[in-house]
C-alpha positions in Angstrom: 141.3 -32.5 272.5 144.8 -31.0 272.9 147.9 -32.9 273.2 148.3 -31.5 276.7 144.6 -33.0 277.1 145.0 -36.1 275.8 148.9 -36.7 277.5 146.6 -35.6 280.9 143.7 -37.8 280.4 146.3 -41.1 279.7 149.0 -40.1 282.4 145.2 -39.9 285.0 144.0 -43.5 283.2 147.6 -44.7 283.9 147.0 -43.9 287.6 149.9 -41.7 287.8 151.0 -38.5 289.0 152.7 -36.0 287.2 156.4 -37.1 289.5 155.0 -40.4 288.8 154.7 -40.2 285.1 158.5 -37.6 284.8 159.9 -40.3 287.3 159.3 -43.1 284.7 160.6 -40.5 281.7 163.5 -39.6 283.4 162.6 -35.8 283.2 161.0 -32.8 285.9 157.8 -32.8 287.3 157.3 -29.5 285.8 157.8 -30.7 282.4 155.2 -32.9 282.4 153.0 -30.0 284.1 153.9 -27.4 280.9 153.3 -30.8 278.3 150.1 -31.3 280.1 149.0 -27.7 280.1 150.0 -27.0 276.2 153.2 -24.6 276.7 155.8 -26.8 275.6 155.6 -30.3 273.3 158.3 -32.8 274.2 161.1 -33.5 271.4 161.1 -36.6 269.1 162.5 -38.5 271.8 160.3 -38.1 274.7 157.4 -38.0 272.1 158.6 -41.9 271.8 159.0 -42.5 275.4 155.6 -41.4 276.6 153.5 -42.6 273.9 155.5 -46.1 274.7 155.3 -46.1 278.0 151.3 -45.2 278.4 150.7 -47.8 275.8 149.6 -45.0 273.0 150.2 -44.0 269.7 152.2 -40.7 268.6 149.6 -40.1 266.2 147.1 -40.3 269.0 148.9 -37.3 271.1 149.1 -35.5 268.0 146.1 -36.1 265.8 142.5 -37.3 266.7 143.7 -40.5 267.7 141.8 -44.0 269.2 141.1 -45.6 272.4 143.4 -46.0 274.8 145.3 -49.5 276.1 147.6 -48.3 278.7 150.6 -50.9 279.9 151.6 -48.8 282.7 150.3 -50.3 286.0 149.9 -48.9 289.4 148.3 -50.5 292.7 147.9 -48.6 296.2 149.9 -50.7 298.7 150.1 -50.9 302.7 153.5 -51.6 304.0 151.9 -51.7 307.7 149.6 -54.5 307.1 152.4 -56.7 307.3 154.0 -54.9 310.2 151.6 -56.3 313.4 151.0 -52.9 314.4 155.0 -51.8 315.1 156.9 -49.1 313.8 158.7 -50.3 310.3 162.1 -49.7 309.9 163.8 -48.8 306.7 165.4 -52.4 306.2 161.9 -54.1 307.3 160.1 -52.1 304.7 162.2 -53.5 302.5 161.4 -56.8 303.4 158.2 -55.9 303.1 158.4 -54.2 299.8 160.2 -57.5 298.2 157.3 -59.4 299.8 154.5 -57.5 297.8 156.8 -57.9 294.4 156.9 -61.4 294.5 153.2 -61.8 295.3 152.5 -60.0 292.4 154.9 -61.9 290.4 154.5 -65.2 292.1 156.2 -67.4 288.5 158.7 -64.9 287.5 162.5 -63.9 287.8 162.8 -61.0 290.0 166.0 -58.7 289.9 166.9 -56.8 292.7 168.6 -53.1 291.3 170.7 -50.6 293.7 170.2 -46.8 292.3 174.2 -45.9 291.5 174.0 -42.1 290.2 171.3 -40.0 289.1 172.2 -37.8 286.1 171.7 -33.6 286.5 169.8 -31.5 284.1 171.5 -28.4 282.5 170.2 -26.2 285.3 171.0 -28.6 287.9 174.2 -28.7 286.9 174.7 -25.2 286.5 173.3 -24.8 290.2 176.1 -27.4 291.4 178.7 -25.7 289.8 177.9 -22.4 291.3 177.7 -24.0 294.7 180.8 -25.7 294.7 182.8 -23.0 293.4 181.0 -20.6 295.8 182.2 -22.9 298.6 186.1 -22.6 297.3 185.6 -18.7 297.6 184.9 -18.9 301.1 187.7 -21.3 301.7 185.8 -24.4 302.5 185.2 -27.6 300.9 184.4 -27.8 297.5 181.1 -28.9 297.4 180.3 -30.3 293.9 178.2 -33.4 293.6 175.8 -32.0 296.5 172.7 -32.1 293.6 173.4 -35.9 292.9 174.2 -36.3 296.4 170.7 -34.8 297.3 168.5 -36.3 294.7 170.1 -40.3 295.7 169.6 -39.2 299.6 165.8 -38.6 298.2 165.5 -41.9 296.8 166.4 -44.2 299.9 162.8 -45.1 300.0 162.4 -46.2 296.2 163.5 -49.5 295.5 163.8 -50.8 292.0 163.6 -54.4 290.4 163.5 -55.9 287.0 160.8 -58.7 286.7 161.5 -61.4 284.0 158.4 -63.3 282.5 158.6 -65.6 279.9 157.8 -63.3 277.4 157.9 -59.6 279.1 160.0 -57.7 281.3 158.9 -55.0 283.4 160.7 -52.5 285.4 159.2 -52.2 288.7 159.2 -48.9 291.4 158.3 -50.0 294.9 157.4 -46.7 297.1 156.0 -46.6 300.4 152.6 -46.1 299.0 152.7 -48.2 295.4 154.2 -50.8 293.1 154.3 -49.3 289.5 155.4 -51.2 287.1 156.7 -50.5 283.8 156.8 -53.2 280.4 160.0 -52.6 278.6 160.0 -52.3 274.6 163.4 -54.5 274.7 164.8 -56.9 277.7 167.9 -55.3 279.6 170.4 -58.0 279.9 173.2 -56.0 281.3 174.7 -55.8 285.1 174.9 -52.0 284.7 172.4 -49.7 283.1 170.8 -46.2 282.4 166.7 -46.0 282.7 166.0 -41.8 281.6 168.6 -40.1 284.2 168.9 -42.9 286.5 171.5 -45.5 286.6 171.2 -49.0 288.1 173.1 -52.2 288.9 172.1 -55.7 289.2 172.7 -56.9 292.9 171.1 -60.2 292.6 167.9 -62.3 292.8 164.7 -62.4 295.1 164.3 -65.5 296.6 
């Protein structure tokens, strides 16, 4: 098998989807895609990130490699079971959403996170530049940020906690479809923070 094979086969055994799986790294969707489809190999870096975070060996993406143990969990959830049939609003599915974390984690610490900033790639950036200075030239507002801006509007649905166990943490995405959760290599202890392009800040306990 092919790296781009083998990455597929783990990201699929993972139950993730290729946002799912870049979400998590911190990269594009379509970087994952050209991994997966053997035009491109990640750099040392994300080589670490993805073999650590599907629970596999670098020498198994590379080489003939083992079985796989994957640490990355994902469950299906249904926010309107717990609605009685009415139309869920944003703050209710939150609610909800908290609800479902600490049924999963009934024994643990659970950390609520707010998303603060989402970092730009190169071409992002280059894209908000030309924006905002476009805007200038036609005497309006300058309109740099509108990238960030755009990809934190995106995210209101997304909610984000850190669960403390006695001997693991994980770092948990809530959507409106599924709880993933992710075990970190090394606890985060800090009231600010950077997962891949994302920043977060600790905003307190779930009850």
């Amino acid at each position: 098998m092919t790296f781009g094979e083998k990455l597929k086969e783990a990201r699929k055994k993972a139950g993730l989807t290729q946002e799912e799986l870049a979400e998590l790294i911190g990269i594009s969707r379509a970087a994952v895609a050209k991994w997966e489809t053997d035009n491109g190999l990640p750099d040392i870096e994300n080589l670490k990130t993805v073999a650590g975070l599907l629970d596999v060996s670098i020498d198994y993406l590379l080489d003939d490699g083992e079985s796989l143990d994957l640490s990355v969990t994902k469950k299906a959830i249904d926010l309107n079971k717990y609605g009685n049939g009415e139309k869920l609003s944003r703050m209710k599915k939150l609610e909800i959403k908290e609800r479902i974390v600490r049924d999963t984690y009934p024994d643990a610490e659970i950390i609520r996170l707010t998303l603060t900033g989402i970092r730009n790639t190169k071409r992002e950036t280059v894209i908000d530049q030309i924006i905002g200075w476009f805007a200038l030239l036609l005497g309006g507002i300058p309109l740099f940020g509108t990238q960030e801006v755009g990809k934190l509007a995106n995210s209101l649905d997304q909610q984000y906690y850190l669960v403390n166990e006695e001997k693991s943490q994980y770092f948990i995405l809530v959507t409106d479809e599924h709880i993933v959760a992710r075990k970190l290599p090394e606890r985060i202890g800090k009231k600010k923070f950077e997962i891949g392009d994302k920043k977060f800040q600790v905003m307190g306990n779930v009850k």
